[in-house]
DRENLUMDO-636060 format. One line per field, with one value per residue (C-alpha): x, y, z. Coordinates in steps of 0.1 Angstrom, whole numbers. Example, Ala and Ser with C-alpha at 12.3 -4.5 7.8 and 13.67 -1.06 7.14 Angstrom:
east <- 123; 137
north <- -45; -11
up <- 78; 71
END
This chain:
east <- -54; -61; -94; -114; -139; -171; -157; -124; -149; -173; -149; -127; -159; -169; -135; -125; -159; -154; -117; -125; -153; -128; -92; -82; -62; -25; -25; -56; -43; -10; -27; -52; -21; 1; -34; -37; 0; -4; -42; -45; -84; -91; -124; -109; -78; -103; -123; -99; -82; -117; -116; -81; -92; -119; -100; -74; -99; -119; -87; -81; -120; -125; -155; -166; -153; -188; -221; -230; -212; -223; -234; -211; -189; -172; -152; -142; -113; -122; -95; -102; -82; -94; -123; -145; -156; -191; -227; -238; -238; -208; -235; -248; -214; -203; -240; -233; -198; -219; -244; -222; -201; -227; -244; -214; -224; -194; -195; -227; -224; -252; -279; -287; -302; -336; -356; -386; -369; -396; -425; -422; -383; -378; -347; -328; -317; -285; -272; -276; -277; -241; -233; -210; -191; -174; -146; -130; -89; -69; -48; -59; -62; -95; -88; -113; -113; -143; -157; -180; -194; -214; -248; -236; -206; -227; -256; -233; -222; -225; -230; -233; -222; -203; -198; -166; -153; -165; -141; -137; -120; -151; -172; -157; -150; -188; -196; -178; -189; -228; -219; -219; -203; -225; -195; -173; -144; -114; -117; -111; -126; -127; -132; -139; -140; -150; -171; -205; -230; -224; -187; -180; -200; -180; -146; -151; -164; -133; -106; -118; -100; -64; -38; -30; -4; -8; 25; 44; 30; 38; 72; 80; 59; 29; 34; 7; -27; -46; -19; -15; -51; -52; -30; -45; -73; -62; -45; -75; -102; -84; -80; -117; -115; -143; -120; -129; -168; -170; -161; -135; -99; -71; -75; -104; -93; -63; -60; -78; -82; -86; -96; -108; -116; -122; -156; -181; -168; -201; -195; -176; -192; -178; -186; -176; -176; -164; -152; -156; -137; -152; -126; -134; -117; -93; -77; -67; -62; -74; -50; -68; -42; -76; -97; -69; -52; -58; -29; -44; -26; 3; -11; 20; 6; -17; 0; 2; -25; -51; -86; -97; -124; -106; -106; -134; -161; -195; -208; -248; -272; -298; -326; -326; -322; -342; -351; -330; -299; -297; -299; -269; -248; -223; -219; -183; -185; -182; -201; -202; -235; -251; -284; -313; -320; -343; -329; -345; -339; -357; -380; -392; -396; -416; -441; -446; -456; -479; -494; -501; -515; -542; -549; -529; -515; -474; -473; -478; -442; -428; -426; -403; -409; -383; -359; -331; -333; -300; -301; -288; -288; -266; -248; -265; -240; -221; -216; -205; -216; -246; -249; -227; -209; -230; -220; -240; -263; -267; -292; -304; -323; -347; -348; -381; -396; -377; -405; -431; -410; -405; -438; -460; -438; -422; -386; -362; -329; -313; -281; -265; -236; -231; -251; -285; -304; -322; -356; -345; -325; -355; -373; -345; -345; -381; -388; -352; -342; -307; -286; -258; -232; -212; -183; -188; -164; -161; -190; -171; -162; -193; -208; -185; -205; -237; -246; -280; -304; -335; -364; -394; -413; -417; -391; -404; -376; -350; -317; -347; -365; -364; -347; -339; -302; -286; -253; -220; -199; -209; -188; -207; -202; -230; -235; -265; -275; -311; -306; -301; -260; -244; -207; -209; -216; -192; -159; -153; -156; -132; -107; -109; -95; -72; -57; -55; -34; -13; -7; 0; 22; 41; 50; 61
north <- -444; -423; -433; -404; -423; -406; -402; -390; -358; -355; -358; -332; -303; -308; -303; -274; -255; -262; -252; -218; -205; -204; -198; -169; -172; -163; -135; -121; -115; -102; -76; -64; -63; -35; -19; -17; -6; 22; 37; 70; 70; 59; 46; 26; 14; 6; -15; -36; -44; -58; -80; -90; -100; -122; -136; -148; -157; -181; -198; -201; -215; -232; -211; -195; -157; -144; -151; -152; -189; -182; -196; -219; -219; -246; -247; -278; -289; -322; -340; -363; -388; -392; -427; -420; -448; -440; -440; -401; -381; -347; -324; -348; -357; -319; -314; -340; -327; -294; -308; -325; -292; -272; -296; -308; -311; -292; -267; -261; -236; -213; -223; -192; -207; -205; -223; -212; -179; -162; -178; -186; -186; -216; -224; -258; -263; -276; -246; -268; -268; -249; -232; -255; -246; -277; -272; -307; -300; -325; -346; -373; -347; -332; -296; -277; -241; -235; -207; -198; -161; -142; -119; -91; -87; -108; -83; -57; -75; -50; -55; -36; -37; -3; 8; 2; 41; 44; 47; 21; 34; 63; 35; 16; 49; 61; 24; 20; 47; 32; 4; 16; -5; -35; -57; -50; -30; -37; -65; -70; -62; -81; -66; -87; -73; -92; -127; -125; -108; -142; -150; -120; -121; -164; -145; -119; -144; -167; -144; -132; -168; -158; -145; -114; -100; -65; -53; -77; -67; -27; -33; -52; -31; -36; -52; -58; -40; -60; -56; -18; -12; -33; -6; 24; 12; -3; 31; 52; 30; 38; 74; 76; 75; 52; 32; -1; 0; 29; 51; 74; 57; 53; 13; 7; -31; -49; -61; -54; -85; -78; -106; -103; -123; -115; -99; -89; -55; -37; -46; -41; -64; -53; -69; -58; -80; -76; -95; -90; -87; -129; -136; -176; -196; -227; -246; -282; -309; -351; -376; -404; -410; -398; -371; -336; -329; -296; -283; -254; -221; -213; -186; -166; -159; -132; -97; -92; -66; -63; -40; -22; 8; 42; 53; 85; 54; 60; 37; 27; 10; -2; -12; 29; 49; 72; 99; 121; 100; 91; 129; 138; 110; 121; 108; 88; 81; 46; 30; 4; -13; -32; -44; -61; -63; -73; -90; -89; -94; -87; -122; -108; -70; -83; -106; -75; -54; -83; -82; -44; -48; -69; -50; -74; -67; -83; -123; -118; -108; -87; -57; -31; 1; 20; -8; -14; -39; -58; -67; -102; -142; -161; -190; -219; -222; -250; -264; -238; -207; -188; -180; -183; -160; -131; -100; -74; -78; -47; -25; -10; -42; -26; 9; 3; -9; 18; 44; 14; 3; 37; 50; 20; 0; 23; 9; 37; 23; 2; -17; -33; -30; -1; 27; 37; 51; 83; 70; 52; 84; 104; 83; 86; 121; 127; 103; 117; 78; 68; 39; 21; 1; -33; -42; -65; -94; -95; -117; -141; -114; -94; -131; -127; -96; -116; -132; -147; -157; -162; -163; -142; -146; -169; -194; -210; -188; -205; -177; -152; -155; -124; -128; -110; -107; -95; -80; -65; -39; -46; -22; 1; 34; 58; 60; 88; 104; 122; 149; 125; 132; 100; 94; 71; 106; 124; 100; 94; 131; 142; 113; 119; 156; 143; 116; 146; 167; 135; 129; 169; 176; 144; 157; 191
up <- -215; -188; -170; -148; -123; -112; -79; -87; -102; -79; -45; -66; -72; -37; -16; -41; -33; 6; 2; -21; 1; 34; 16; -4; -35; -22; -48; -32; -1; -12; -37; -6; 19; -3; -10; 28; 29; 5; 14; 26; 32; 69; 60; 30; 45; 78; 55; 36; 74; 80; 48; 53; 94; 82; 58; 82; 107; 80; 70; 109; 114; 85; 74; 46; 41; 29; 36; 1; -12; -42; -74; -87; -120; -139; -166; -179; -207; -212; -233; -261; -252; -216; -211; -181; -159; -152; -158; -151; -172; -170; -160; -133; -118; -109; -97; -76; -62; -54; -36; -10; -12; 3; 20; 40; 78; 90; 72; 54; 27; 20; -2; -25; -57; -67; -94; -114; -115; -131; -108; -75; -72; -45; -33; -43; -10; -22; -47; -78; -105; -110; -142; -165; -198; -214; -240; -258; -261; -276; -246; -217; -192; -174; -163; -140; -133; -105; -91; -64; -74; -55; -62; -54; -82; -106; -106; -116; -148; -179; -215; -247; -281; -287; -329; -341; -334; -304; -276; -251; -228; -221; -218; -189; -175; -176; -170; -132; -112; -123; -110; -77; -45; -46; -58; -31; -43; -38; -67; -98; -133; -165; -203; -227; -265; -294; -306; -303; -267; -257; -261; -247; -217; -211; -220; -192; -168; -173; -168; -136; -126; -140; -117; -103; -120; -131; -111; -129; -159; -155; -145; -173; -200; -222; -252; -273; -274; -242; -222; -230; -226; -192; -176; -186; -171; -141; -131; -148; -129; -98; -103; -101; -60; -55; -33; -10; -3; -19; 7; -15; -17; -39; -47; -64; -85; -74; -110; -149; -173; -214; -231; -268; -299; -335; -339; -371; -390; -381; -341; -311; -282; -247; -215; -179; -150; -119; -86; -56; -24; -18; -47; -49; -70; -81; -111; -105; -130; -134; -147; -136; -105; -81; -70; -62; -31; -20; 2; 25; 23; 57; 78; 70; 36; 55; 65; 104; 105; 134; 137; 164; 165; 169; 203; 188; 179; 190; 212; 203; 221; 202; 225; 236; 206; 195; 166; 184; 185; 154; 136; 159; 133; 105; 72; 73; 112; 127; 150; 175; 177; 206; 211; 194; 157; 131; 99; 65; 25; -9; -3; 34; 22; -8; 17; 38; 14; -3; 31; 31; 1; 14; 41; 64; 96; 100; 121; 156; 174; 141; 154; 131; 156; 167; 151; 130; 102; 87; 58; 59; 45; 72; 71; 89; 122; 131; 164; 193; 173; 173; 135; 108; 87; 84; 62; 48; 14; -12; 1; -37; -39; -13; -22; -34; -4; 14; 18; 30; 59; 71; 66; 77; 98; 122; 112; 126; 101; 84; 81; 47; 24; -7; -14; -21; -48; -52; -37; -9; -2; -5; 19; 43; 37; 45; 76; 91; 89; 89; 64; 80; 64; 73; 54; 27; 29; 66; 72; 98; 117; 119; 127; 157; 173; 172; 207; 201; 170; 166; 138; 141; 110; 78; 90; 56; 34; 48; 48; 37; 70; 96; 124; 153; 166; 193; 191; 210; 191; 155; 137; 112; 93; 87; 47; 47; 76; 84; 60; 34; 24; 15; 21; -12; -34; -14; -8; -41; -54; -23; -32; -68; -63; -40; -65; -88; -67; -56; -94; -103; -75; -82; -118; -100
END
């Protein structure tokens, strides 16, 4: 009888969440490369070179490809057969493998788990507990499937429950573009249809683990129902020119899942999950011979590409910018960044404004005038770097505090990753502000551009706190400018007219 120690699961959960948050699945990368190979949008292709960089550069380092580690997913089929040698409970044991996961001295993995979420929402310290679904299969075999998935895609997830006749299709269609760029496109998406809200919502979330295969499965031909719906949208998704951050390009998901189940006669349940361009995760299974061995991936899995600015980049200097400088930018330009920074997230823009609304003045050495704020949760650093990995966060979290920091704080920008809503724009719009984005998924190597670190204010929130950075070159593109025109309302609409005339002229 097979016998799985405590141990042999624990030690297995913590080296595969170190391993996902640094290595790309191989099918990732080879997916993003002949996305790269085939993109005709220069801000597109120049962001998914950025992704694939980092990604290289993490397996290279050892460190994780996004600053976000995630929240971590486990599905377990435990067999029936199987005897475990151990006194914790299952729940306790993979706990326990995430804890030293993130925990793990060399490479200590963002903590982004809160408790109380509905109170005071403190951090765990130690992103437990992670989310666990546990299946019994017949056998003497343990398999794990985890994943490490990150806020961003997560808060993007969508659910309804459609009536039988209505078309499914129009709903993912209408569905995407509302989505926005928060879960870093290029990824992938997952439809599940059928069960019940909630085995829908567990189908869509599991198949975002299965391979990426949807060339294979074109050039052989759809077969049944899933597979034929899984194309149409897969090239239909794509036609809608949202492209990689959103900037307007032809590859919008690498790869559509269909899952479905049988469902009551009165409903059609449909859930819609995406992920992201941090695509974490890894299938391994216990037969009681010890905890798995995890081969890391050869460097020649990763295409031979390089980034560089284009010759045309603006250089910026922070520390003298002005109001002037900044309404000569362009929607769609890049720019080089150098200079000092401030950094902040929802938990710091929601203790500024508390302190407004007492009639508070900001801690002594915050001082937001004339600056530009990141907005940013690092990665503790390890030894010989100044911070860790260090990507961008979605900036619609702070849209609503968006007219506040620009009226009462003096804050001249801000930096972060997808687009903004209609009120932050307005507030952009009327303080002739300006909203720069990073590329999401290259936080090791915008970690890179950052020379020193150091926190200003409530050092108590941990990855929350503000800090202030100083950086060389930081790559950035301008998403709205002063007059309040954003490149992520504009790219897509210019590439989906393109894709149009690509696919008309084609059938000429």
């Amino acid at each position: 009888m097979t016998t799985i120690t405590a141990n042999d699961l624990i030690d297995s959960i913590a080296d595969s969440l170190q391993f996902i948050a640094c290595y790309h699945p191989k099918d990732f990368i080879q997916a993003m490369a002949i996305a790269y190979e085939k993109e005709q949008s220069p801000a597109a292709k120049d962001a998914i070179a950025q992704i694939l960089v980092n990604s290289r550069m993490c397996a290279e380092d050892k460190r994780p490809i996004c600053q976000d580690t995630g929240i971590v997913n486990v599905f377990l089929k435990v067999g029936m057969d199987l005897r475990w040698d151990t006194e914790q409970s299952l729940d306790d044991m993979i706990n326990e493998g995430v804890r030293r996961a993130y925990l793990q001295p060399d490479n200590v993995l963002r903590a982004s788990v809160v408790a109380d979420p509905i109170g005071r929402r403190t951090n765990t310290g130690d992103n437990t507990p992670a989310v666990i679904h546990t299946e019994l299969v017949p056998g003497d075999k343990l398999e794990v499937f985890v994943a490490a998935k990150g806020g961003g895609s997560e808060n993007k997830a969508k659910f309804a429950i459609l009536n039988p006749s209505d078309n499914l299709v129009d709903w993912i269609l209408e569905t995407v573009p509302k989505m926005g760029a928060g879960w870093c496109p290029p990824g992938i998406l997952s439809i599940a249809v059928g069960g019940t809200a909630e085995k829908a919502m567990l189908m869509a979330k599991q198949a975002l683990m299965e391979p990426i295969n949807i060339q294979e499965l074109i050039e052989r031909g759809a077969e049944t129902a899933a597979e034929k719906l899984r194309v149409e949208l897969y090239q239909k998704v794509n036609e809608l020119g949202i492209g990689a951050q959103g900037l307007g390009g032809l590859t919008t998901v690498l790869d559509v899942k269909v899952s479905e189940y049988p469902t009551h006669a009165a409903s059609l349940p449909v859930a819609l999950i995406p992920n992201c361009a941090a695509t974490r995760h890894i299938h391994f299974t216990l037969d009681g011979s010890g905890p798995v061995q995890l081969e890391p991936p050869s460097l020649d899995d990763w295409p031979d590409i390089t980034w560089s600015a284009s010759e045309n980049t603006r250089h910026v200097n922070l520390d003298t910018l002005s109001q002037a400088d900044i309404e000569q930018w362009q929607p769609g330009e890049t720019l080089l960044l150098s200079g000092h920074m401030l950094t902040g997230r929802d938990a710091a823009h929601k203790r500024i404004a508390d302190l407004f609304a007492k009639g508070e003045s900001l801690p002594e050495g915050l001082d937001f005038n004339n600056r530009f704020i990141y907005y940013v949760g690092p990665v503790d650093p390890v030894v010989g770097e100044v911070v860790g990995p260090a990507g961008p966060t979605t900036a619609t979290r702070m849209d609503k505090f968006t007219e506040m920091m620009l009226a009462e704080t003096g804050l001249l920008g801000m930096i972060g990753k997808a687009e903004r809503g209609p009120v932050a724009i307005e507030a952009i719009k009327k303080h002739r502000s300006v909203y720069l984005i990073a590329v999401g998924g290259s936080a090791y190597l915008v970690s890179k551009a950052i020379k020193s670190s150091k926190i200003i204010a409530f050092a108590d929130m941990g990855m929350e706190a503000v800090r202030e950075f100083y950086i060389e070159n930081m790559p950035v593109t301008v998403a709205v400018d002063s007059l309040g025109e954003s490149v992520h309302q504009t790219g897509p609409i210019e590439w989906r007219q393109k894709i149009a005339d690509i696919a008309r002229s084609s059938k000429d």
